[in-house]
N, C-alpha and C positions, 0 to 999 in steps of 0.2 A: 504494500500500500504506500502510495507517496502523492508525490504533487509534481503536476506537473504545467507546464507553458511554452509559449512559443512564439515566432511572430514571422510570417510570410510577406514580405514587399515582392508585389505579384507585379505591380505599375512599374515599369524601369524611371520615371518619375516622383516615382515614392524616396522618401527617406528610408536611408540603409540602417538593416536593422543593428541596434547598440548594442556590445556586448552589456554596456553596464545597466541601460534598462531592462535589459533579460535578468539580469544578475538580483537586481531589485524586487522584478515580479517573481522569480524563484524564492528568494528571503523571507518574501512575504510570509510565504506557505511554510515555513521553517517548520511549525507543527506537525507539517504533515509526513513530514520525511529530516528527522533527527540525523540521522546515521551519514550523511554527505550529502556533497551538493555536485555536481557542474554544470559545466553551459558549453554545448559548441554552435557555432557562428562559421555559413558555408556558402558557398554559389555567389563568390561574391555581394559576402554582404545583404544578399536577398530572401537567407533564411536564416534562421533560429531557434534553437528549443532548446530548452532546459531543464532541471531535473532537482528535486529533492528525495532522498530515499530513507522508506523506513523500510529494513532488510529483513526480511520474510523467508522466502525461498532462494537458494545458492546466497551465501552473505559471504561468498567474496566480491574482493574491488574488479574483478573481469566481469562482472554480472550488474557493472554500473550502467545508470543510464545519462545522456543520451547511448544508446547503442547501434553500432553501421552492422550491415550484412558481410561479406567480405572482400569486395571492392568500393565499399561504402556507396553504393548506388541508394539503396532504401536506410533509412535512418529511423528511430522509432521512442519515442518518449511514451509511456503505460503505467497508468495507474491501474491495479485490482488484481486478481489473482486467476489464471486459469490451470483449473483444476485438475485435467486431463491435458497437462501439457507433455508428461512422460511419454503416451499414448503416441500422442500427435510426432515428438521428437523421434520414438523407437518407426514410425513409419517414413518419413523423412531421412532418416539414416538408412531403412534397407532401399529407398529408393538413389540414394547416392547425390552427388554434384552437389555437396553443403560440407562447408570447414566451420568445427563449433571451436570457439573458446572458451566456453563455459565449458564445468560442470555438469547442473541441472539447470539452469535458469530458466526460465519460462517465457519470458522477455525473447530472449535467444529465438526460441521456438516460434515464436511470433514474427520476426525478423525474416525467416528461412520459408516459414508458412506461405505469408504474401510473397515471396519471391517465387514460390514453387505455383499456387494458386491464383495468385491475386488477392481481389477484394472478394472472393467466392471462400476464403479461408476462413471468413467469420462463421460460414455452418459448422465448424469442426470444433470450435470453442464449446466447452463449457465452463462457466465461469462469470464473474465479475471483471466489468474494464470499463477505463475510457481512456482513449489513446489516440498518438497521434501520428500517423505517417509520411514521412518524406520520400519520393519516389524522387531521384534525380534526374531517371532518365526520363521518363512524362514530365517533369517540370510542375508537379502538382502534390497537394500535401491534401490526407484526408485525415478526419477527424470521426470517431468511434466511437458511439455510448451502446453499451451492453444492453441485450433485449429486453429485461425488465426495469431499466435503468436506476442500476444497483450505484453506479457512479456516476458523480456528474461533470459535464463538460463545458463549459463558458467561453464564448468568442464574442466581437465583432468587428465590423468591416466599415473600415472610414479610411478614405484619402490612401486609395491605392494596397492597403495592409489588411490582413486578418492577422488577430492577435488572437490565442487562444488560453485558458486557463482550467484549473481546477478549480479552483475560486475568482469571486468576481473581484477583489480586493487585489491579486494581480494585477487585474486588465486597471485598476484604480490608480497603478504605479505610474500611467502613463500620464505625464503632466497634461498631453492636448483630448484624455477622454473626458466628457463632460459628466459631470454630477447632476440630472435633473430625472422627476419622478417620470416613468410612462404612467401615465394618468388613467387610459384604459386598462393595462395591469393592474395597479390600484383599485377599480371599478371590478376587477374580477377576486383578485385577494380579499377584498372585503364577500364574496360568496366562497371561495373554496381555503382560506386560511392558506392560502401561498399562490403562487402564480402560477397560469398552466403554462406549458412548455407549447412554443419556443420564446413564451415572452420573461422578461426578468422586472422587476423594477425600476429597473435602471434603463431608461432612455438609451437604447443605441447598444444595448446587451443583451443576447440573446443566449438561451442554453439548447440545447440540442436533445431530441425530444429521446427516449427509450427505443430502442431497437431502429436506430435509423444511422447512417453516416451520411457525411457532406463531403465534397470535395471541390477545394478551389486550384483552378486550370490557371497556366497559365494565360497572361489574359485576361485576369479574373471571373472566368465563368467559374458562376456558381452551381454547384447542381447536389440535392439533397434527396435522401432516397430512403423507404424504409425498408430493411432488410428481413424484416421478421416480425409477422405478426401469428397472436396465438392459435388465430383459425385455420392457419394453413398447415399444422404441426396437431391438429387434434381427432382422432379418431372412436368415433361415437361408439359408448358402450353401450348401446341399449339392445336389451335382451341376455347382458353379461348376468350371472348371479352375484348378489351383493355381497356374499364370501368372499368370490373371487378377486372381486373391485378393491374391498378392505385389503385381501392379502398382497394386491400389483399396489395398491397406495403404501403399503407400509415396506414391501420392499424397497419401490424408489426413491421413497423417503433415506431410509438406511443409506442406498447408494451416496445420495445425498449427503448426509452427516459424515459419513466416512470420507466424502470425498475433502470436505473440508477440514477435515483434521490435518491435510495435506501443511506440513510445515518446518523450518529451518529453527522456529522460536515456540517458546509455551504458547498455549491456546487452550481457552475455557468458556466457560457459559454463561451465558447471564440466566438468572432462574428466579423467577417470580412465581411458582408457583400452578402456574394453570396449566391445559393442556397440551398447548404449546410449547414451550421452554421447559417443562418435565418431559415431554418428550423426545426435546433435544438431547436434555441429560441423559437417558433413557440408551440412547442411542448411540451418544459419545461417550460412552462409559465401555460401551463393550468392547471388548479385547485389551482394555485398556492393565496393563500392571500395577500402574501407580496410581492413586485416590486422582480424578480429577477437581480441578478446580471450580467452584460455581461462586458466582457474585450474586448477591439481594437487596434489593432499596427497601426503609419503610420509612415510618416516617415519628418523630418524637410527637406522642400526645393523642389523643383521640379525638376524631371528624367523623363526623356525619355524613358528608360528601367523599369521603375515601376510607376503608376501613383495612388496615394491614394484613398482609397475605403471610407475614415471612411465617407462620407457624406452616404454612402448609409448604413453602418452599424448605423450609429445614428439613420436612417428613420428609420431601423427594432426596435431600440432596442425603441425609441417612438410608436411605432403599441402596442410592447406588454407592456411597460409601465416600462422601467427595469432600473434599479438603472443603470448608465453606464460609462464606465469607459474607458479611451484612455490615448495612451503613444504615442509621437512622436520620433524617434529612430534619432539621427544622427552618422556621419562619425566613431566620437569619441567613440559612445556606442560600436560600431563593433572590434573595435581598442582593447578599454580598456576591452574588453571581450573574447577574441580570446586567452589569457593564461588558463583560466578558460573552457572556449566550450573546450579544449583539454583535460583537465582532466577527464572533466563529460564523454567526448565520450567514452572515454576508446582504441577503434579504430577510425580512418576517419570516419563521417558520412558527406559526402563530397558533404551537401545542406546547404545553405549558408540560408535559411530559421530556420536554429539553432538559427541563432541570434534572428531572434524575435520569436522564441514561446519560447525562455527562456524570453525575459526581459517581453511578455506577462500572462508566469508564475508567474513572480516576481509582475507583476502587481496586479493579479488578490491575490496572498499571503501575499503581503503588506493592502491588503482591506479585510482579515480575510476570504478568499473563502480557502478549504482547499482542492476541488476537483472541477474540470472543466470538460465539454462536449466539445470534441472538434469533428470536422466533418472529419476527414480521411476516404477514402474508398468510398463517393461515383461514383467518376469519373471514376478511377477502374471497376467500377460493371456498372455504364451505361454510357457506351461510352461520358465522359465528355471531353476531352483533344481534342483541334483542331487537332494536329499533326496526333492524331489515326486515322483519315479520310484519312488522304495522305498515312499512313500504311497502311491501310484496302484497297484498290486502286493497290497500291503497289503488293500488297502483292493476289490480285484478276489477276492482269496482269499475276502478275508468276506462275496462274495454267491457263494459255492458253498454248495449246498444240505446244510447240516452241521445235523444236530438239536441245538438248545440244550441238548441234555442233556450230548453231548460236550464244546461250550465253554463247562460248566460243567466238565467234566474237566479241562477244558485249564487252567481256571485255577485251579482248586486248584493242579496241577502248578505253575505257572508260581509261585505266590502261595509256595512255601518253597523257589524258587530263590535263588540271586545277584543282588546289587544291577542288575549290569549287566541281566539280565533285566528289572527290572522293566517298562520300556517297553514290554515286549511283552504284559503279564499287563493294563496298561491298554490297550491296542490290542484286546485278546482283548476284555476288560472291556465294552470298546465295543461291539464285534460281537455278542458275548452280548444286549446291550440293545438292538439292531437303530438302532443310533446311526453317525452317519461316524466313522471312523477319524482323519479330518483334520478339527481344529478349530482352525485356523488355522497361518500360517508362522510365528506367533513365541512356539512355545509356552515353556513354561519350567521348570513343574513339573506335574507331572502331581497330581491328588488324593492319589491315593498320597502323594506327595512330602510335601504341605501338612498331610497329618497330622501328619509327623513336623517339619515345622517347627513349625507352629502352638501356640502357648502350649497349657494344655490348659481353661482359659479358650473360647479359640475354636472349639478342637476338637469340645468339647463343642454350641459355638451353632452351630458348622457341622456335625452330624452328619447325614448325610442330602441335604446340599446339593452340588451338583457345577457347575460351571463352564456344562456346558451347560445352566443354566439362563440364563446369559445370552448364549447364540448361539442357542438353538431358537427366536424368532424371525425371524434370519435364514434359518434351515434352514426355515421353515414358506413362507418368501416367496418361498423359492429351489423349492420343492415343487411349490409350485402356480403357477409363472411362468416358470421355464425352458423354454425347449424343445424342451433334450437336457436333460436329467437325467444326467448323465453323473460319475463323482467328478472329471475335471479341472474340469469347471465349475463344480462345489460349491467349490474350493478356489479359485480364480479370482473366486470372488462373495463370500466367507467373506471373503476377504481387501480384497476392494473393499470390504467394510462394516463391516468390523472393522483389520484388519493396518493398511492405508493408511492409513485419514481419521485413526484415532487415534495409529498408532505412526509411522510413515517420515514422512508427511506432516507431524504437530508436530514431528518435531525438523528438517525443512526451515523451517518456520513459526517457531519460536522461536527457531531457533541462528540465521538468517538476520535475523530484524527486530533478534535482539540486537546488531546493529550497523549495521542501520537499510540491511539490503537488502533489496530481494523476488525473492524464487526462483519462477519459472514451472516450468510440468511440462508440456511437450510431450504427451506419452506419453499421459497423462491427463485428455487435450480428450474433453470428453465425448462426440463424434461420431467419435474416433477407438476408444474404450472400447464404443460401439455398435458400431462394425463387427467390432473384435476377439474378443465377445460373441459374432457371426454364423458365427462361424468354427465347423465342425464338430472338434469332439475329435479324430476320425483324421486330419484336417487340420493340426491343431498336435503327434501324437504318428508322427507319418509315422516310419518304422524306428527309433523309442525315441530321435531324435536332439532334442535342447534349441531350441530355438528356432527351428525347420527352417523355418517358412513366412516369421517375420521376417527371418531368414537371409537366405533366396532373396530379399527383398524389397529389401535393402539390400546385396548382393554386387553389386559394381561401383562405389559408391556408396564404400564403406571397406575399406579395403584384407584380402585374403585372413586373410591370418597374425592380423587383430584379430577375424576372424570364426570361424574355425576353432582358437582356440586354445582351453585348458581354462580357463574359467569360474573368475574369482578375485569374491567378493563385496566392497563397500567396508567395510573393518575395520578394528580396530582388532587389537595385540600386547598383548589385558589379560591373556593366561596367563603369557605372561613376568612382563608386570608385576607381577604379582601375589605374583612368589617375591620383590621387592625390596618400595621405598617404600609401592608401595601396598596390597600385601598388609597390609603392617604398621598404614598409616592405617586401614584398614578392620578390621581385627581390634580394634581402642581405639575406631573408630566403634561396632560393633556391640556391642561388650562394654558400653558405655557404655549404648548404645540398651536391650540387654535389660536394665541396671539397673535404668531410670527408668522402663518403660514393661512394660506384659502384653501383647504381641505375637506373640512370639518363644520357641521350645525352646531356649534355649542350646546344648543337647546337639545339636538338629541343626545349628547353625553352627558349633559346634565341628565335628563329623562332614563340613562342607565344607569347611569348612579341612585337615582331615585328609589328608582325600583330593586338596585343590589343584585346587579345582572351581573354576577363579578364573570365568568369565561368571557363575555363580549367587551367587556372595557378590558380584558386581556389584549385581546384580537387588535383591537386599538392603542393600548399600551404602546406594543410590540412595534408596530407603523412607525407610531412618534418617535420611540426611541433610536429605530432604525433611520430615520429624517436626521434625527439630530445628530449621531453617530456619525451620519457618511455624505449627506448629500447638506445640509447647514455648514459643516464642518468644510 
């Protein structure tokens, strides 16, 4: 895992790239990659990339990056780990014409791969990446985010260059990139708590969406392309028996966990208890000689809005015997870390669960673990999340054959209800326009809402615009490529291309490198996300029970009582918090914020303060502190 950058002057008019601002935008990321640095500068000045390494797989100095092939025609800067790159290497060596300097390096393997293949060498991956290639003889460099987009990758293109990053705070190093909000990002962050891809916050910054690469020609032709989508890779089990489905799920599972055990340095778990992360443990324990290590969050004090799991995560981490490790979080860790979670995000990642899988990184990096299993992705893939049963419901009602004319009735009604109504007058909304119901797991405010937030500035520039202008691309790919059409798969695929790569998965990626570990996702092996894909809908909603076909897959496996209990999600206590300290920092944030800034209706933050809406003055928090952090500053 490291960091990585670069910078292509494609315009023979451009400025030649610096070694010393390469040098700068690598430093940045110093986090991310401890163990060394370099930079090489080639082509006359008209390429660059660079490199910070945290040393994983082969930790010697030959396995550094940037790395050439062996007339240095392709060059290759790579963040993430590919998992089966042994594989891939022992074929490549009986096919011959490749001199390795490495050992095992995986990087290496990467290198030899494109050279033997091309850009057709990403089907053979399994694994985490995003990466960058310099082809010398095409004159073209592409850039690489992994199919679930497990890492992520930052560019943009002004005055002849593409500059590219692991973080956006890089591309910041460049004195002529401008700091100003994209204002329709904004308009979409305030519905999905992060930006969907390929937009960023940042004016003139773009990320690169999951399972796609880009390649700029010389020339500057752009051309961007997606490589991998779930529907093409899924083949439907129906009329499978549901023994069989549980025993191919829990196999490739296994494959899965073993495969990331793949490592040069320790590697442990994070274990919160549920069915998820005891299953990891479950898993990663076997064959193992020596006690693994598991890490636990909870939290000093009792809440009503989150109530501590670790007794049940000690029960798992006792079954498999594991060295075990717990952190209690109070008020003050939240507090005194909230300058720092600003930095690392780069943008809002505007889930208050940042807090602890950073201090649970720190935990698990302080006890010498230098990569973790963490369990994102199951809930996702089988219907885990209570709420998605009221969506599935929902969202079955509004294909009964109702004439638009009624649920135009309906929402007038609904539109001079009660606040608590509203959510159902936009649900109606929805259905009216022959639109899903569910536009992902991490909504936040509905349109509605955003009016009443939004300056009237924006109000105005946003009249007309709605959120799902930036999902009905995925709605269009899911349309024509699924095949069930079914609403759990829409939410299932919505969330694979939206929820995960941009929200769960960056604050595993930035709260984790911010102390310089790497978090794997089992869960999220792309050959385990095909199979899960393959699953029929009445397969994963069998008697309205949650996670019924993983269940059966992994009973035996972890003990009853972690399977059968009610479903606690990993949280944080910010409703409490919010009547103390932090309620009070965030009301002097924001009041501040709508001084200085046209963003914001005061009167609607006033109006959630009122009512003690403390997750949504989160969401806003986060914004402001993010404004003042990086684009004030």
């Amino acid at each position: 895992m490291c960091g990585i950058t670069g910078i292509f002057a494609f315009d023979p008019n451009a400025a030649p790239v610096a070694c010393a601002l390469l040098d700068c935008m690598r430093d940045s990321m110093t986090h991310r990659g401890p163990d060394g640095a370099r930079t090489w500068v080639g082509d006359g000045q008209r390429i660059g990339l660079a490199f910070r390494r945290l040393a994983i797989i082969d930790l010697a100095e030959t396995a550094m990056q940037p790395m050439p092939n062996e007339d240095g025609s392709v060059r290759i800067v790579f963040n993430g780990e590919i998992y089966n790159h042994a594989e891939i290497r022992a074929e490549l060596e009986r096919m011959g014409g490749h001199t390795w300097r490495t050992d095992h390096s995986d990087t290496e393997t990467i290198v030899h791969a494109y050279e033997q293949w091309g850009i057709d060498f990403l089907h053979r991956l399994r694994g985490m990446f995003a990466m960058a290639i310099w082809d010398a003889r095409r004159r073209s460099l592409w850039l690489i985010r992994d199919r679930i987009g497990v890492k992520p990758i930052y560019y943009t293109l002004r005055d002849g260059r593409l500059l590219f990053a692991s973080e956006i705070k890089a591309l910041l190093q460049d004195p002529q990139q401008p700091r100003a909000v994209h204002e329709e990002a904004f308009f979409h962050y305030l519905s999905f708590l992060t930006t969907p891809a390929p937009q960023t916050l940042f004016a003139g910054i773009k990320k690169l969406p999951g399972g796609c690469w880009l390649r700029v020609d010389e020339g500057g032709q752009v051309t961007e392309q997606r490589y991998w989508d779930v529907w093409a890779h899924t083949q439907p089990l129906t009329g499978v028996p549901e023994a069989e489905i549980a025993e191919r799920l829990l196999a490739e599972l296994r494959t899965a966990v073993q495969l990331r055990k793949v490592s040069d340095v320790p590697v442990g778990v994070f274990l919160s208890g549920g069915i998820d992360s005891s299953t990891n443990a479950a898993l990663f324990s076997e064959g193992e000689a020596q006690p693994i290590k598991t890490f636990s969050i909870g939290y000093a004090g009792e809440y009503q809005s989150y109530q501590n799991e670790l007794h049940y995560a000690r029960q798992m981490a006792q079954r498999v015997g594991a060295d075990h490790h717990e952190l209690l979080l109070s008020q003050d860790d939240l507090l005194d870390f909230l300058p720092r979670m600003v930095q690392l995000q780069d943008e809002p990642i505007a889930d208050p669960v940042c807090v602890p899988v950073y201090y649970v990184s720190k935990l698990a990096r302080d006890n010498g673990v230098i990569v973790a299993q963490v369990g994102e992705g199951a809930d996702e893939l089988f219907w885990g999340y209570p709420h998605w049963k009221r969506m599935v419901a929902l969202q079955q009602y509004a294909r009964w054959p109702v004439p638009r004319t009624l649920k135009q009735l309906g929402l007038a009604g609904l539109r001079v209800m009660d606040r608590a109504h509203k959510i159902y007058y936009e649900y109606l909304r929805r259905s009216a326009d022959g639109l899903p119901i569910f536009w992902g797991g991490a909504e936040a405010f509905t349109d509605a809402e955003k009016a009443r937030l939004l300056s009237p500035r924006l109000r105005g520039q946003f009249a007309g615009l709605t959120s799902w202008q930036a999902i009905e691309p995925i709605h269009q790919r899911f349309m024509a490529n699924a095949w069930e059409q079914s609403p759990l798969h829409w939410m299932s695929y919505i969330d694979l291309n939206l929820r995960l790569p941009e929200l769960l998965l960056m604050r595993v990626d930035k709260m984790s490198m911010g102390v310089s570990l790497e978090g794997r996702v089992p869960f999220l092996d792309h050959k385990f996300v095909e199979l899960a894909l393959s699953i029929p809908t009445a397969v994963k909603m069998r008697d309205g029970e949650l996670k019924a076909i993983l269940k059966r897959a992994v009973r035996g496996l972890i003990p009853d009582e972690l399977i059968d209990r009610k479903k606690q999600g990993f949280g944080v206590p910010v409703y409490e918090w919010f009547f103390d300290r932090l309620g009070d920092q965030a009301r002097q944030e924001l009041d501040a914020f709508c001084r200085q800034t046209d963003f914001l209706n005061p009167a609607g933050i006033s109006d959630l303060f009122e009512r003690r809406n403390g997750p949504k003055i989160w969401y806003l928090l986060n914004f402001a502190l993010w404004w003042k952090e990086y684009v004030q500053a």
